[in-house]
C-alpha positions as CSV (number, residue, x, y, z in Angstrom):
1,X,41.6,-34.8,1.5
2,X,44.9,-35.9,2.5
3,X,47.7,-33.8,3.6
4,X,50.7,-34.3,5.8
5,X,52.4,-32.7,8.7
6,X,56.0,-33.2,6.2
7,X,58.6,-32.5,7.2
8,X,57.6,-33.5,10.7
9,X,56.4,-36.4,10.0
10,X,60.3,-37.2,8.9
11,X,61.0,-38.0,12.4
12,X,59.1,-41.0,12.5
13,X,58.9,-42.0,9.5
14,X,60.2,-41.3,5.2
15,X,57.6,-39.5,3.4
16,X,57.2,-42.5,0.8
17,X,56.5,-44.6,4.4
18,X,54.2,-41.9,5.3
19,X,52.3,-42.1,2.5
20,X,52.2,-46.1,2.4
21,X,51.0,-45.8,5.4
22,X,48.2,-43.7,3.9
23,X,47.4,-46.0,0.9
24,X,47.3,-49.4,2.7
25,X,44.6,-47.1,5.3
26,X,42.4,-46.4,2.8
27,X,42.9,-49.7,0.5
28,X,39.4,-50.8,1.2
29,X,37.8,-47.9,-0.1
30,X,36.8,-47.9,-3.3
31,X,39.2,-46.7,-6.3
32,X,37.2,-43.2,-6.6
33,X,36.8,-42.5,-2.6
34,X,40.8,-43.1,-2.8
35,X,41.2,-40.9,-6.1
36,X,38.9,-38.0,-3.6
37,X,41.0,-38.6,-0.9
38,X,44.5,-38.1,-3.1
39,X,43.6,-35.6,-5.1
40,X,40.1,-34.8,-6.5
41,X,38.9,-33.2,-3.5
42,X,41.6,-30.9,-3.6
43,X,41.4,-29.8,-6.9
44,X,37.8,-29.1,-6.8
45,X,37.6,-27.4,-3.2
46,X,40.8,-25.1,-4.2
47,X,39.4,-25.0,-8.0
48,X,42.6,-26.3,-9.3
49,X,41.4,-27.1,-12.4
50,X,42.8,-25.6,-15.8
């Protein structure tokens, strides 16, 4: 899962930078290890779903 330490990370960084940061990281993985990482896990582990 992805999360950030926002807005803390604001002193180093915009949070669009932080996340591009984030996405050019994990641009090797495939396309559903990066939908995980953004957002599947997340919805699963915290049963997000409607």
């Amino acid at each position: 899962m992805f999360g950030s330490d926002w807005p803390v990370c604001l002193l180093a960084a915009s949070y669009a930078e932080s996340c591009e940061i984030i996405t050019h990281y994990f641009s090797g993985f495939s396309k559903k290890d990066q939908d995980k990482i953004r957002g599947t896990n997340a919805v699963e582990f915290y049963d997000l779903k409607d």
